[in-house]
C-alpha positions in Angstrom: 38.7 -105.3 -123.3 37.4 -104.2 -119.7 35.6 -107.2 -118.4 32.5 -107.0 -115.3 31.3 -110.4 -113.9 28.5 -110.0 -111.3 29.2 -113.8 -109.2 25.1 -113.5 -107.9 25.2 -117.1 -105.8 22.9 -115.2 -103.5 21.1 -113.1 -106.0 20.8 -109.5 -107.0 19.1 -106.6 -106.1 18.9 -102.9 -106.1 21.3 -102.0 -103.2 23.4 -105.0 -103.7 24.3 -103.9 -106.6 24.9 -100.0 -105.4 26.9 -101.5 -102.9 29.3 -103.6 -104.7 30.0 -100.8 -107.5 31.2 -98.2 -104.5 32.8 -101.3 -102.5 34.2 -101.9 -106.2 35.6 -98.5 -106.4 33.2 -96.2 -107.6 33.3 -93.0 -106.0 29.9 -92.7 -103.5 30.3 -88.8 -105.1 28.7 -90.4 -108.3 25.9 -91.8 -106.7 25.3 -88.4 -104.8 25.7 -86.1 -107.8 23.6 -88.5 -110.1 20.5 -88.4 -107.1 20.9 -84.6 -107.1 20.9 -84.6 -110.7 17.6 -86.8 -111.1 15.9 -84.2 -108.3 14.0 -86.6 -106.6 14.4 -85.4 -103.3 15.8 -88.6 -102.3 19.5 -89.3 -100.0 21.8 -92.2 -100.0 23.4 -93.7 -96.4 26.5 -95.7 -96.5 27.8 -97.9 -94.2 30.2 -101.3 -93.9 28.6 -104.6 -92.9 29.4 -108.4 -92.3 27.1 -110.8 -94.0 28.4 -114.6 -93.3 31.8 -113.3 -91.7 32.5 -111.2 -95.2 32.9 -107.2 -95.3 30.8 -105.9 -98.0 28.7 -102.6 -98.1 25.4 -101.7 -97.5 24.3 -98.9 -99.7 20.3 -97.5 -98.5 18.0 -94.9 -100.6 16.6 -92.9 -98.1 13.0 -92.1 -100.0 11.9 -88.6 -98.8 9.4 -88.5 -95.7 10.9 -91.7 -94.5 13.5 -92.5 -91.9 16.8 -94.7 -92.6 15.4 -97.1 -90.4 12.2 -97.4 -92.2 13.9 -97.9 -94.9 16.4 -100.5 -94.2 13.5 -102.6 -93.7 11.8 -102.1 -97.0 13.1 -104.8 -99.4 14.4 -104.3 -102.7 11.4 -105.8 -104.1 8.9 -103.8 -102.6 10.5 -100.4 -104.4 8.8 -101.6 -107.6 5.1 -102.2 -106.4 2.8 -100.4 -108.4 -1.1 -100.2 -109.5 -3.1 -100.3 -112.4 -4.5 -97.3 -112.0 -4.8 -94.4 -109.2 -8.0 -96.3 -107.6 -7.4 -100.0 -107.3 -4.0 -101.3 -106.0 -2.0 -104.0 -107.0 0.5 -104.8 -104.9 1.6 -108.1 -105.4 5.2 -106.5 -104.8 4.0 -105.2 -101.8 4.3 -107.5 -98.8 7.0 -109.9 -98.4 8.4 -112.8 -96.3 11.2 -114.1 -97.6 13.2 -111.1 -98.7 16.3 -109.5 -99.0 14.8 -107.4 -96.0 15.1 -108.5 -92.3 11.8 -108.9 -90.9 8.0 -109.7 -92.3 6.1 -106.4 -92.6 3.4 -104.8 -95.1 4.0 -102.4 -97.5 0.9 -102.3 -99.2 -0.3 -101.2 -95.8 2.5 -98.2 -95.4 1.5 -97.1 -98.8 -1.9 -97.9 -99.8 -2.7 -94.3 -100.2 0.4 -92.9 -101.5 0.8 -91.4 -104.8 1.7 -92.8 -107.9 4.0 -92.4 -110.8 3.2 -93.3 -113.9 6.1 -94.7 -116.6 5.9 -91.9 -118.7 6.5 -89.7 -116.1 9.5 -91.9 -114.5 11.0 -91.6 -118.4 10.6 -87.6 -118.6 12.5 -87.5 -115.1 15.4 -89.7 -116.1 15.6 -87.9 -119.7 15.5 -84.3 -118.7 18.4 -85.2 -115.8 21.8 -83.5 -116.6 23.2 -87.1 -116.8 25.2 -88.6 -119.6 23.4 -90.1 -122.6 24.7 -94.0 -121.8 23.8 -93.3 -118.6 19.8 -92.2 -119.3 19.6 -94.6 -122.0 20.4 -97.7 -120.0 18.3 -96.5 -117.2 15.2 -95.8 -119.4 15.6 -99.2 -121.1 15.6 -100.6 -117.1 12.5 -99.1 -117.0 10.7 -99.6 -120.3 11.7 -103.5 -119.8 9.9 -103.3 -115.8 7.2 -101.6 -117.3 6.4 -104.5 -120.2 6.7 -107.0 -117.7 4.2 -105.4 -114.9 1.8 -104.5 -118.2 2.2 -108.2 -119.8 1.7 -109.8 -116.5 -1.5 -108.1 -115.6 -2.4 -107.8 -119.4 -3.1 -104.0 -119.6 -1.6 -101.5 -121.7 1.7 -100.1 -120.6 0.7 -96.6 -120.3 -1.6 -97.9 -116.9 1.8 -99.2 -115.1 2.1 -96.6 -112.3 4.4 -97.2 -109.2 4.1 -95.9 -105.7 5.9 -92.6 -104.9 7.7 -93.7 -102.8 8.9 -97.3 -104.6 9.4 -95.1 -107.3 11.4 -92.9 -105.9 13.9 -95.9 -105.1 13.7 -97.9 -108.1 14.4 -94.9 -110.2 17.4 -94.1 -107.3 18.3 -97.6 -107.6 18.4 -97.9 -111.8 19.8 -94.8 -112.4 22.7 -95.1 -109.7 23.3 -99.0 -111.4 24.1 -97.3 -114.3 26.3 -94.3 -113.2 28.4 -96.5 -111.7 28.5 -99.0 -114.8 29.8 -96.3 -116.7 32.3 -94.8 -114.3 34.3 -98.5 -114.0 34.3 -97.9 -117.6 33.4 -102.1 -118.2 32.9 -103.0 -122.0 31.1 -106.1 -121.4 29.0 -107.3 -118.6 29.0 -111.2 -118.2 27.0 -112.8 -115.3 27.0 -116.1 -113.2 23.7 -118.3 -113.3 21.2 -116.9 -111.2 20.6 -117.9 -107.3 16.6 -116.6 -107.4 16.0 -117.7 -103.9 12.9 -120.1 -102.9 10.1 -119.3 -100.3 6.8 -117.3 -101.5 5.7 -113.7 -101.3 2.4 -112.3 -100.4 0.9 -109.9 -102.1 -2.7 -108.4 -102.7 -3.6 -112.1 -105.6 -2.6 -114.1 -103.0 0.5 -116.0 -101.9 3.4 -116.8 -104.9 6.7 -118.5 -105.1 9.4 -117.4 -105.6 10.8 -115.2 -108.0 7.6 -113.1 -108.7 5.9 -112.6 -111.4 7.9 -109.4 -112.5 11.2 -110.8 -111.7 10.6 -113.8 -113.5 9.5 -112.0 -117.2 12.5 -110.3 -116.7 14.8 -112.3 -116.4 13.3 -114.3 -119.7 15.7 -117.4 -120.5 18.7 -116.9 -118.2 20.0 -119.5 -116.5 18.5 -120.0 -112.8 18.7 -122.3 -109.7 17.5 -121.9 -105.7 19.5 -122.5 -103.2 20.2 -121.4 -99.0 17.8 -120.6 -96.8 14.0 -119.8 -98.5 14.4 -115.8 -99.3 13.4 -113.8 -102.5 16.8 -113.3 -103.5 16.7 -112.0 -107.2 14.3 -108.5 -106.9 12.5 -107.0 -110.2 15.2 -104.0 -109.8 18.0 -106.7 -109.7 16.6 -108.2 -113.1 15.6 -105.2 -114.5 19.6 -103.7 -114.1 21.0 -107.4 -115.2 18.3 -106.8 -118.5 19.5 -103.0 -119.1 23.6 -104.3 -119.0 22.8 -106.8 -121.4 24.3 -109.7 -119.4 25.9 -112.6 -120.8 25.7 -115.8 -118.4 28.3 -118.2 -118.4 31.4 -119.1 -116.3 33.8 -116.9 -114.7 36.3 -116.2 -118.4 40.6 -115.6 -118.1 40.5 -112.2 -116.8 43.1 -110.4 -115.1 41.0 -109.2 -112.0 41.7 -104.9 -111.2 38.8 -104.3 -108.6 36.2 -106.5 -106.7 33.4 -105.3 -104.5 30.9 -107.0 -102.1 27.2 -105.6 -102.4 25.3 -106.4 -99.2 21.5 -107.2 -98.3 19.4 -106.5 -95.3 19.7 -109.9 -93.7 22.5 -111.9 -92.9 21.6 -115.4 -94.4 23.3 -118.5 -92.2 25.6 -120.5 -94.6 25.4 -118.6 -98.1 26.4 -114.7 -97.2 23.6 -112.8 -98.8 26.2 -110.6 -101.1 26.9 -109.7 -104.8 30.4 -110.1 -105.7 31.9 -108.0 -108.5 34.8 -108.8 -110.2 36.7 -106.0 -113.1 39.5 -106.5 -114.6 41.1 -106.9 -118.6 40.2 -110.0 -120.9 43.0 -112.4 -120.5 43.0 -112.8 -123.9 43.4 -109.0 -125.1 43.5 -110.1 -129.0 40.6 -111.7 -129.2 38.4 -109.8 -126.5 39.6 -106.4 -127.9 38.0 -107.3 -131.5 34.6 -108.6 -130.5 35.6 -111.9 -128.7 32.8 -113.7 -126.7 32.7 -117.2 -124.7 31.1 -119.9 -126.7 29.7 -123.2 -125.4 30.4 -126.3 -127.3 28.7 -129.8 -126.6 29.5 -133.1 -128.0 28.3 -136.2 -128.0 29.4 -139.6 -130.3 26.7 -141.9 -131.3 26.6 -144.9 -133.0 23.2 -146.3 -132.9 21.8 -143.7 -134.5 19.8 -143.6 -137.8 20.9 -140.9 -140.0 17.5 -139.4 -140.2 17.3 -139.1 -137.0 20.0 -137.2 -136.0 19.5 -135.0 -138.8 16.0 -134.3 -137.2 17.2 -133.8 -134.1 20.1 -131.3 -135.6 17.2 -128.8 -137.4 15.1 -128.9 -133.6 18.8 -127.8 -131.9 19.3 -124.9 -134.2 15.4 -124.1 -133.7 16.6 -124.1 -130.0 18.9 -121.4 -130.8 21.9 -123.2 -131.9 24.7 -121.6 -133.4 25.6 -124.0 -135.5 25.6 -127.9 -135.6 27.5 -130.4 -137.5 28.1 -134.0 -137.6 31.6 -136.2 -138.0 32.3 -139.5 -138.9 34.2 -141.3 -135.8 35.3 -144.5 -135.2 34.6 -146.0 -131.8 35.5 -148.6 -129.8 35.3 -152.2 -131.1 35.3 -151.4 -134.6 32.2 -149.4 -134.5 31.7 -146.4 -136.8 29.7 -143.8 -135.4 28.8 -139.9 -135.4 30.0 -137.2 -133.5 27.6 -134.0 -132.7 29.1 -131.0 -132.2 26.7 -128.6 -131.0 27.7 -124.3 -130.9 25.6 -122.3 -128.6 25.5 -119.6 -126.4 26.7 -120.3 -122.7 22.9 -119.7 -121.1 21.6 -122.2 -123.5 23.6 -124.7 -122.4 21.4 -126.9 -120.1 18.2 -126.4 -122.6 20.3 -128.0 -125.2 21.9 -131.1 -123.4 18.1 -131.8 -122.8 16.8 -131.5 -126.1 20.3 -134.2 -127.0 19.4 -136.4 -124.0 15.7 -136.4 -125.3 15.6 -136.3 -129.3 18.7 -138.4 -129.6 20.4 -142.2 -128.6 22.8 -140.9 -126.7 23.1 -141.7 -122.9 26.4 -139.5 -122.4 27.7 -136.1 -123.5 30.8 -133.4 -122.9 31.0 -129.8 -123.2 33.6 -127.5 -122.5 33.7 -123.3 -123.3 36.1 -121.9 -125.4 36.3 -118.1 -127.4 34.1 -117.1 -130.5 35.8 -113.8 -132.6 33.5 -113.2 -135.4 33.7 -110.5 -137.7 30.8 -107.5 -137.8 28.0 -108.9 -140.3 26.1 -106.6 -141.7 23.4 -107.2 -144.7 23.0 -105.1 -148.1 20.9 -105.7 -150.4 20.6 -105.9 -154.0 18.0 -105.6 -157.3 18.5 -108.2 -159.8 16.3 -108.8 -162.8 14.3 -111.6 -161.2 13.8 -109.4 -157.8 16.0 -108.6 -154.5 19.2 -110.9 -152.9 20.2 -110.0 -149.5 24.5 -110.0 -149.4 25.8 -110.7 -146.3 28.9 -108.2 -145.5 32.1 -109.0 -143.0 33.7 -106.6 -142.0 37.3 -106.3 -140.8 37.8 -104.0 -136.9 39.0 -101.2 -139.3 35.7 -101.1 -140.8 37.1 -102.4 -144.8 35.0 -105.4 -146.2 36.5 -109.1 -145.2 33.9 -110.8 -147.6 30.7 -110.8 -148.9 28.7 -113.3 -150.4 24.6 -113.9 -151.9 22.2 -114.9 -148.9 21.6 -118.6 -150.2 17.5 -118.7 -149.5 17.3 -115.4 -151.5 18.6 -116.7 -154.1 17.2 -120.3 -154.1 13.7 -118.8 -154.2 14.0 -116.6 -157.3 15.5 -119.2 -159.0 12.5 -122.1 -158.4 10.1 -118.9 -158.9 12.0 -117.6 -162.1 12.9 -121.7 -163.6 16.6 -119.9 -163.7 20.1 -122.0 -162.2 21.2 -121.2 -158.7 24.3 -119.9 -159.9 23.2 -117.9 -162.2 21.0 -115.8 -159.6 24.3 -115.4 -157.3 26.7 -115.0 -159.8 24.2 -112.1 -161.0 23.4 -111.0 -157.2 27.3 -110.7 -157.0 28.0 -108.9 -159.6 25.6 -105.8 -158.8 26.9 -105.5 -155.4 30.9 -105.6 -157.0 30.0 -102.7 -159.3 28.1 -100.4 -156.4 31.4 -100.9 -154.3 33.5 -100.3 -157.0 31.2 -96.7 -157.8 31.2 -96.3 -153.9 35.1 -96.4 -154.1 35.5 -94.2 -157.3 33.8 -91.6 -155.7 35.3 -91.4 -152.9 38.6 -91.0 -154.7 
């Protein structure tokens, strides 16, 4: 399996992320064809850089009407500005001071009278573009996710998200290209490191916020985050936006046998932390287990032995609520002849720091270990069943070659018709079971 891993330690953002994937190896003819292709009139400029002593590329959407040197000074963030409505603006994109850009400047005063685009219209340019179908479906999900979070934040209806002409010009540039590229280095999975979101505030047309903005920060939803450098706006609402429409996993760097790298540069060379994305391709490590679905899998533990039973039992239920893959509990013996319980907690790697909080806080414990290792799972998929008491979901597994690995009663389905129906359990699965055995069976007759 073809393996990405975006290292963001000084965050992400549109032209970061256009620069890495040429620097990476895409061809800049890709970007040029797929701008062409959208026919928004705008250009792309190209050039090599040195942010903190590092070579990495600088990749610029020139927006028509506006010079390259207008436009290196327009931050990523600005791009995705927009307004309620063609009347009242709300920039609180709009003017930054602590951005990937390289000096303080207005945009809501370069653009306070420029046209708009609404969504819609932004989604009927990227659909009718003679692009492939990955490619436009990734880049309208980009946009459908900016859009929810600019309508959510402002609490109006989606269809009154409009973006300046210009901004909108390079975010769709920006998206688009992000996913051209994607698709040429041919990657399977995306994974991603935690998130360096920057520190600082931005000014806008509500007043002064921190760091990440409002957009940025419903985008980027529960993955993992920290600040740290010099106070900037380091992740933009286009960098989330193309981290949401890859489908991201975060988590450390896995065993992979690196192919291509590329260095993605901002405006602004940032003293001490080089303000570049780092991407790294290559194969899974572990071919077997990556090429059939494999994905990296946190696992906490933590031994307790002053512990009622009830309570880690409570504290179990409130860790699978947290999202949890699965936990379960071992008898251990401990120093000094105590007995006590080890907790073994499964999760997803971005969960990791909200669950070692919910152990430190709902259990005893004053010390736990993780460590991340390889999930395979098989495809699940459910089915589902009339019996004479009323429906049982069954829960398939399939093998890669698409032939059933097992299938069994989902357990709450049939606990509830049996307490409804005064039946035994095992009668309801056995029963559940049975049906689905006799539709393969017909399945596979007739296919013969």
């Amino acid at each position: 399996m073809r393996i990405g891993y975006l290292e963001c330690f000084s965050g992400i953002s549109g032209d970061m992320m256009l620069g890495a994937l040429v620097d990476a190896g895409v061809p800049l003819s890709v970007f040029k064809e797929t701008v062409a292709a959208l026919n928004i009139g705008a250009r792309l400029e190209t050039q090599k850089v040195m942010r903190g002593g590092l070579a990495a590329t600088k990749v610029d959407v020139i927006a028509p009407e506006h010079s390259a040197a207008t436009q290196e000074h327009t931050p990523d963030h600005d791009r995705a500005s927009h307004s309620h409505d063609h009347h009242v603006h709300h920039d609180h994109d709009g003017s930054h001071k602590h951005s990937h850009g390289d000096h303080e400047h207005s945009h809501e005063e370069r653009h306070s009278h420029a046209p708009h685009r609404s969504l819609s219209s932004i989604l009927a340019v990227i659909r009718s573009a003679p692009l492939a179908e990955r490619v436009k479906e990734r880049a309208v999900r980009a946009f459908q996710l900016l859009g929810e979070a600019e309508a959510a934040i402002h609490s109006i209806p989606i269809e009154k998200v409009h973006f300046h002409e210009v901004g909108a010009v390079d975010t769709i540039a920006d998206i688009v290209c992000s996913a051209a590229g994607c698709e040429a280095l041919g990657v399977d999975r995306w994974l991603c490191s935690p998130l360096n979101v920057g520190s600082g505030t931005v000014n806008c047309a509500h007043g002064t916020l921190p760091v990440p903005a409002p957009a940025t920060l419903a985008l980027l939803a529960d993955a993992p985050v920290y600040s740290a450098g010099e106070p900037l706006e380091r992740v933009t609402p286009t960098g989330a936006a193309i981290l949401r429409m890859l489908n991201v996993r975060y988590g450390t760097l896995p065993a992979i046998r690196v192919q291509s790298r590329g260095y993605g540069a901002g405006s602004r060379d940032t003293p001490g932390t080089p303000n570049i994305l780092r991407i790294l391709v290559g194969e899974a490590a572990d071919e077997t287990i990556e090429s059939t679905g494999g994905e990296p899998i946190a696992v906490i533990e933590a031994t307790i032995d002053d512990s009622s039973p009830q309570l880690i039992s409570y504290a179990s239920d409130l860790l699978l609520a947290a999202g949890a893959w699965d936990v379960y509990r071992q008898p251990v013996q401990m120093k000094k002849g105590r007995t006590g319980v080890q907790l073994t907690v499964l999760c997803r790697p971005d969960l990791l720091p909200a669950l070692r909080e919910l152990l430190f806080r709902e259990t005893t414990t004053i010390g736990l270990r993780w460590r991340f290792e390889n999930k395979l799972a098989l495809a699940r998929e459910l089915a589902e069943v009339e019996t004479r008491w009323g429906k049982v979901r069954i829960k398939i597994a399939r093998w890669p070659s698409g032939q059933v690995a097992n299938a069994a009663p989902e357990y709450e389905d049939c606990r509830g018709l049996a307490e409804q129906h005064a039946v035994p359990l095992k009668q309801v699965m056995q029963e559940a079971m049975r049906i689905y055995s006799s539709a393969q069976a017909a399945v596979i007759g007739a296919r013969a």
